[in-house]
C-alpha positions, 0 to 999 in steps of 0.5 A: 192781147197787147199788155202795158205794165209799169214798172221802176224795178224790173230786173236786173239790179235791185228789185222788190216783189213787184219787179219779180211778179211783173217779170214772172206775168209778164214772161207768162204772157209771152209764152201764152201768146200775148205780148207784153210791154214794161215802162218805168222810171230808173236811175242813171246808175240802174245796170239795166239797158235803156231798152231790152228784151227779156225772153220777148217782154219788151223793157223801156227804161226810162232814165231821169235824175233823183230830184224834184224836178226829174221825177216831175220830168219822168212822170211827165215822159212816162204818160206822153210814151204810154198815151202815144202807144195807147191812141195808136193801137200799139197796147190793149190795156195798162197794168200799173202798181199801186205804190208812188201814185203814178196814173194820178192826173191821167185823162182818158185813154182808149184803152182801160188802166188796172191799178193792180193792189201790191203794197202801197207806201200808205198802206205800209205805213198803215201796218206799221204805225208810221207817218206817210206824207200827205202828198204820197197818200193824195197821190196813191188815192188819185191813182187808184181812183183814176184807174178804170179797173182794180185788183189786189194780190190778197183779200186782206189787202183789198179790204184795207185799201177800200178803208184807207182810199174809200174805194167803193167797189170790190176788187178781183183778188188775184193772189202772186204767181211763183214758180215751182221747181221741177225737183226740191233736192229735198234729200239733200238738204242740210240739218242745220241751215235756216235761210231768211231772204228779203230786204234788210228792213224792219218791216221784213222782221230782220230784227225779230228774228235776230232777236230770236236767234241767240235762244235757237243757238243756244238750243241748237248750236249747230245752226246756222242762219243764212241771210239773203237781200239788199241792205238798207238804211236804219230809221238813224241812217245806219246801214241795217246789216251793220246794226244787226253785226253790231249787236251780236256777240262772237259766238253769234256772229259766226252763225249768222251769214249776210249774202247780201242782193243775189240772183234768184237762181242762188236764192231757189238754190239755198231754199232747195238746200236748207233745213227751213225758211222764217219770215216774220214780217209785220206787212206783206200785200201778199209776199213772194219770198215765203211762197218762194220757199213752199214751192222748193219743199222748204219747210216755212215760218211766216207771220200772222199778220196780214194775208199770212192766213190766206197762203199758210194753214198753221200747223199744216203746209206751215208755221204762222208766229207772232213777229212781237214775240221772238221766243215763239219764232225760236220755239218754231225754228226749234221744232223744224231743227229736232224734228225731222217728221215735222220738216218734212211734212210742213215742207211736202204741204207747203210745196203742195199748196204752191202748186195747187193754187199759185204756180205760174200757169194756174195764176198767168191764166186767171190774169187772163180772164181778168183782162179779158173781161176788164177790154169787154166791160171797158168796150161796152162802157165807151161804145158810141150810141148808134142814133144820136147826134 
């Protein structure tokens, strides 16, 4: 198969988890013995090449100004790129995310569009209680319905999509893949370091768990909570990682770390090393990070909202808190800290159900099958009617 995805953030340079599935998939789908193919719109400052291949993916990136009009412009170049590689036999099929509304407008092509439920801004505004402009939404609404095809990474996703779009069929649910580390250097890790990774946003609960933190500290002085991911803007315009500074007193600030945007090489290399990993997000389609830290044998913290249920069986391969209540996330740190039996059982589970159910080559071939019966069904759906005229 001959496989199309857009994408406005494959790596390098700063990338969300829709970057890092598309290169995981992607890469996947090249050793399997497809090819795979990834356009999308970057900024004129963005460190990647215009073109690239990565490990046989093939990368356009496509470069426009911030404004109005170069969106627009960038739109409008993405389609006529796509719909020439389509009519001339060069891709099978196009994978598209659902954020920003891309394939909105789109005619007809002879090959099948799969709008692939990631985690929409009209979703995350959902989740979180907040406003979302009437065009975001018209826009991610035409999208998915224009799409001949339509997944989601989780069933709690899939079923809040149906209600906020007014989708009427059900999709496949083809959860993230990740990939396992072949060793954990579980016998080395440190006693007291506790690792967060993802971006600095209210909706990672950065600000619940460093709420959280001064309880941990003054329980268990000797941890240390390392932070990993881009910085971002506060709802004031105020970097978040210098609101968070500004708020802790000391003795706190010198147990916190900011690391700031690394390589995901650094990331699996403190997971492998620290005691525990917390995310106590508020909305997650299906999140990479946690997934990420099972799989090095790090024992979790994740949330219970959204699809937290759906990777994590409290109290078995792993913590589910309340990202509302930080003295219960302390309490959960708390108990991983002291409690080496505890760490290493949630840790050992966790990587287990990683690699039960989401390592790449268990999910490259389900996305393979997917695709599969989506060209089929899409070929039977258009082949001409012999005997008409």
């Amino acid at each position: 198969m001959r496989v199309c995805f857009l994408c406005n953030e494959y790596p390098p340079g700063p990338h969300g988890g829709i970057g890092t599935f598309t290169q995981m998939l992607a890469r996947s789908l090249v050793q399997a013995g497809h090819q795979a193919w990834v356009i999308g719109k970057y900024s004129q400052s963005h460190p990647g090449s215009d073109y690239e291949e990565d490990q046989g993916v093939r990368v356009w990136r496509l470069r426009g100004p911030g404004h109005r009009l170069g969106l627009v412009w960038a739109r409008y170049r993405l389609f006529r790129t796509v719909a020439h590689w389509s009519r001339n036999g060069k891709i099978d099929l196009i994978d598209v995310p659902d954020s920003g509304g891309w394939i909105a407008g789109w005619p007809r092509l002879p090959v099948p569009i799969i709008a692939r439920l990631h985690c929409s801004a009209t979703y995350l505004a959902s989740e979180l209680g907040q406003p979302v402009s009437r065009m975001t939404f018209l826009l991610e609404r035409a999208s998915l319905r224009r799409a001949d095809f339509w997944c989601s990474v989780s069933r709690f996703l899939a079923h809040k999509a149906q209600q906020l779009f007014g989708l009427r069929t059900d999709p496949a649910i083809l959860y993230n893949p990740v990939e396992v580390p072949f060793e954990t250097c579980a016998t080395t890790r440190s006693r007291n370091q506790v690792v967060f990774t993802g971006t600095l946003t209210a909706n990672k609960g950065i600000l619940s768990l460093i709420n959280a933190w001064p309880r941990v500290t003054e329980v268990y002085p000797e941890a240390a909570l390392h932070i990993f991911g881009k910085d971002r803007l506060t709802d004031k315009g105020q970097s978040m990682q210098a609101f968070l500074l500004s708020g802790m007193n000391g003795q706190i600030r010198k147990s916190v770390h900011f690391h700031g945007h690394v390589t995901r090489e650094k990331i699996f290399h403190a997971l492998q090393m620290a005691r525990l990993a917390v995310f106590p997000s508020y909305a997650e389609a299906f999140a990479i990070a946690p997934m990420e830290a099972m799989a090095c044998g790090c024992p979790t913290i994740y949330s219970h909202r959204t699809s937290g249920p759906e990777l994590i069986e409290h109290d078995h391969n792993g913590f589910l808190i309340d990202p509302d209540h930080p003295d219960e996330i302390a309490d959960a740190i708390i108990r991983l800290l002291t409690d080496d039996d505890l760490a290493k059982r949630l840790g050992d589970a966790g990587r287990k159900r990683i690699q039960d159910n989401f390592s790449i080559p268990a999910m490259t071939s389900k996305n393979e099958a997917f695709y599969r019966n989506c060209l089929s069904k899409f070929r039977r759906m258009h082949m001409p009617v012999r005997g008409l005229t």
